[in-house]
ZAMARGU-4260 file (C-alpha; in steps of 0.2 Angstrom, whole numbers, plus 5000, padded with zeros to 4 digits):
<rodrens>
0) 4888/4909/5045 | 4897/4894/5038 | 4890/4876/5038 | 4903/4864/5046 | 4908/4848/5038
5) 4924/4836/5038 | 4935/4828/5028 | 4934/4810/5028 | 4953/4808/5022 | 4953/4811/5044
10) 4945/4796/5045 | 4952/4787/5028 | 4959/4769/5041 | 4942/4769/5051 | 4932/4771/5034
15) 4943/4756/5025 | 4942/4745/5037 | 4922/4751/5043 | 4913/4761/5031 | 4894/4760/5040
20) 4903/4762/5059 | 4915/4776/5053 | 4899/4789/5046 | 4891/4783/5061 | 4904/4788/5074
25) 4905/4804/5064 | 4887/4806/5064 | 4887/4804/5083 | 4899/4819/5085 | 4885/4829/5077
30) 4894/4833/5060 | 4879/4833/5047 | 4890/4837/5031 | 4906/4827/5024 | 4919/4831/5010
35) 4922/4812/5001 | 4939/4809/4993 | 4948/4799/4980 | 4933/4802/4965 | 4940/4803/4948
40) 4952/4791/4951 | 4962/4786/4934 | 4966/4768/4942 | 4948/4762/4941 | 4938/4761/4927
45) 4919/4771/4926 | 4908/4756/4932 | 4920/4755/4949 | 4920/4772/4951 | 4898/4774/4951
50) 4900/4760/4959 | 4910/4765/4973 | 4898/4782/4973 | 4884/4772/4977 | 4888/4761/4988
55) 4896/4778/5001 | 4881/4786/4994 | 4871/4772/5004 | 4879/4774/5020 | 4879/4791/5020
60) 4859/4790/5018 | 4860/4778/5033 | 4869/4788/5042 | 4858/4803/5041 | 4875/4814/5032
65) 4875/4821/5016 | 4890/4830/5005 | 4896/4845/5003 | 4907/4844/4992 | 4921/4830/4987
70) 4940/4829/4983 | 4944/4822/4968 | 4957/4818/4951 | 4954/4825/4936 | 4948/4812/4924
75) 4951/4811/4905 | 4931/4811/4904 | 4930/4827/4918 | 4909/4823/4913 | 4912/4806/4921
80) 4916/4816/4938 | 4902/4823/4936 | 4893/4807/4935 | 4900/4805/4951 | 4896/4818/4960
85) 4878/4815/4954 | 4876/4800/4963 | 4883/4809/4979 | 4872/4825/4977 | 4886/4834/4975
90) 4890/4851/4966 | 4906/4855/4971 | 4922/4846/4971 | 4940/4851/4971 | 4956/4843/4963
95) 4968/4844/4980 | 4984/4840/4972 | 4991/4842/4951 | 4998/4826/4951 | 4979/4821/4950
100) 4980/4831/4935 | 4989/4821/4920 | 5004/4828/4918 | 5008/4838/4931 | 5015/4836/4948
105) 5021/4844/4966 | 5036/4855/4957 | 5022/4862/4944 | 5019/4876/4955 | 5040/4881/4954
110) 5040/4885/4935 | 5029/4897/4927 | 5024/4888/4912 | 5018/4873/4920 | 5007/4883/4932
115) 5000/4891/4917 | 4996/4876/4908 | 4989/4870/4925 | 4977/4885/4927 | 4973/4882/4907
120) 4969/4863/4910 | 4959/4869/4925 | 4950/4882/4920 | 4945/4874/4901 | 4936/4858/4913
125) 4929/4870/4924 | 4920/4877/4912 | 4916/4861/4903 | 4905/4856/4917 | 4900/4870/4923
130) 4882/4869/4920 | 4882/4853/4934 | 4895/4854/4943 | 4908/4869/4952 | 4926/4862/4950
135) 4939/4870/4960 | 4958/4868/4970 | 4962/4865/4986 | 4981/4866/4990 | 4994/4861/5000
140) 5012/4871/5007 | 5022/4870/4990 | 5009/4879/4981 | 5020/4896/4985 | 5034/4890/4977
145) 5044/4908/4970 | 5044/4911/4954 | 5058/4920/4944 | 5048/4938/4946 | 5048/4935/4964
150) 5028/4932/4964 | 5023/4914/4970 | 5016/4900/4961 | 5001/4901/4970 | 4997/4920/4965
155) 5002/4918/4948 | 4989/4903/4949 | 4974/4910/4952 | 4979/4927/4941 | 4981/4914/4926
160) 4965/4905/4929 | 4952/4920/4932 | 4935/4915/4939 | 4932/4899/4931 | 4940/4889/4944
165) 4934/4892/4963 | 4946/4890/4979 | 4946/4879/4996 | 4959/4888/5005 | 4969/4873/5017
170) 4973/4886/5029 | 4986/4877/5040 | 4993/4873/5023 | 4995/4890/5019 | 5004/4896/5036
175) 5015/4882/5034 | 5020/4889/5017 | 5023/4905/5025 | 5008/4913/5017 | 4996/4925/5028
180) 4979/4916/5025 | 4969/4931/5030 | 4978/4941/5014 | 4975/4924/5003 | 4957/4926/5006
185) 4957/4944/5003 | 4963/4939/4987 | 4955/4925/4982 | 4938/4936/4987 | 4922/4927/4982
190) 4930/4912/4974 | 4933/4904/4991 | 4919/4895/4994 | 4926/4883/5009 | 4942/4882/5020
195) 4949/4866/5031 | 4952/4870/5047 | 4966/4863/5057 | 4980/4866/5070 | 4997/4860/5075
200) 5012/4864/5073 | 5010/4870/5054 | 5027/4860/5046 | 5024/4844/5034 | 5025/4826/5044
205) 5022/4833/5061 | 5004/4826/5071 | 4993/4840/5073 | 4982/4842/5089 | 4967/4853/5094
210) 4962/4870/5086 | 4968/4883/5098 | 4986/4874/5101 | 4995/4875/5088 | 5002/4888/5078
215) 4989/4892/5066 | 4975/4907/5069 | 4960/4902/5065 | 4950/4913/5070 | 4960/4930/5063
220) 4964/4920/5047 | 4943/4921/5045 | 4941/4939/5053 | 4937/4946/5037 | 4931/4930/5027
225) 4914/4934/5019 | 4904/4924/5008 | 4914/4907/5014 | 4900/4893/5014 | 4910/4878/5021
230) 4923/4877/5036 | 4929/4860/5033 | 4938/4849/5047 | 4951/4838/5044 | 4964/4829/5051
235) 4980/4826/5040 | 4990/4814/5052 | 4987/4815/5073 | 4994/4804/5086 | 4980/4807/5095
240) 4960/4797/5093 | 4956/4806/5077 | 4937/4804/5080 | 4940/4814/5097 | 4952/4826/5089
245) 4940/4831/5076 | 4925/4831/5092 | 4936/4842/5099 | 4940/4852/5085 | 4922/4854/5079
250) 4916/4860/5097 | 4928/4873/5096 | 4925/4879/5079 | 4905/4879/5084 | 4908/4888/5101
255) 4921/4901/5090 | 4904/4909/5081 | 4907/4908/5064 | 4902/4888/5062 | 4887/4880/5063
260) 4882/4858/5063 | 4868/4863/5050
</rodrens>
């Protein structure tokens, strides 16, 4: 059974604006695990960066939470990430985006040759720290881009980088690509180690609302998912209270079978 946790990109106003009260609330709802976001940063120098860790690393202690894994750029140094990660107790993190790569952006995935050198990049930093840390890719909808052969960006992707780099399927993300999440996980196998689990109405902009509403399937995308260690919530943009969204969203899941608080 899979250990829930949640994105705090969620909760990324509340958290600005109240760090201590924001890992509280969440706390309160009974999440145990949270994925950070924003490490790696090329914007802020090392010492800000540890220093940053630390002080989220000191909340998270007060607020009886601990990490399960963390969202993050890609630095020049990838051994500074896992500096990081470190102070968090971290041993996963996922880049959730190429343009937090250097060099690449959102159209890499419609051109083979950038996707190859994006799976190349990956996959050599990967393995660079692999002795401390897992580094892996979480995507988005234009991931499945078509590429001239008539594969997608996404497949050609993962065949490229081989088992170097590990997966967090965004399963929303993928039905809004038109991908069937169930079948990504099938292929993607034992490299998917977590999935963020959402619901809405699975197009880019629109507010999403509770698990069970919307147009993604949870619950059959997972039907055959072995081996997955995280379900991950997470709210991209709501217009409803996102701390009773993800309350709601969390129950569910819970309730659902396949998710557990700790």
């Amino acid at each position: 059974m899979a250990t829930l946790s949640v994105q705090l990109y969620s909760v990324r106003e509340q958290l600005a604006a109240d760090q201590a009260g924001t890992l509280a609330r969440l706390a309160e709802i009974g999440f145990r695990y949270v994925e950070p976001f924003g490490l790696g940063s090329p914007d802020r120098s090392i010492a800000d960066r540890l220093a940053a860790a630390r002080s989220l690393r000191a909340g998270l202690d007060a607020a009886g939470l601990s990490v399960s894994a963390v969202h993050t750029a890609l630095p020049g140094d990838v051994v500074e990430l896992a500096e990081e990660c470190v102070i968090l107790g971290a041993d996963t993190a996922f880049i959730p985006h190429p343009r937090l790569v250097a060099g690449f952006g959102e159209d890499t995935f419609a051109d083979p040759a950038e996707v190859d050198a994006l799976a190349d990049t990956l996959g050599a930093a990967a393995r660079e720290v692999a002795a401390d840390l897992r580094l892996g890719y979480h995507n988005h909808w234009f991931e499945w881009a078509e590429m001239p052969d008539g594969s997608t960006g996404y497949d050609r992707f993962w065949t490229r980088v081989g088992d170097d780099l590990i997966a967090e399927l965004d399963i929303y993300w993928a039905v809004a690509a038109g991908a069937d999440p169930a079948a990504v996980l099938a292929t993607l196998g034992t490299r998917t180690v977590a999935v963020h689990l959402k619901d809405g109405p699975a197009e880019r902009g629109a507010p999403q609302t509770p698990i069970g509403t919307g147009k993604v399937d949870n619950p059959e995308a997972l039907r055959n998912a072995k081996g997955i260690r995280w379900h991950v919530a997470e709210i991209d943009t709501t217009e409803l209270d996102p701390f009773e969204l993800l309350a709601t969203n969390a129950n569910t899941l819970v309730a659902e079978g396949r998710t557990r608080w700790a």
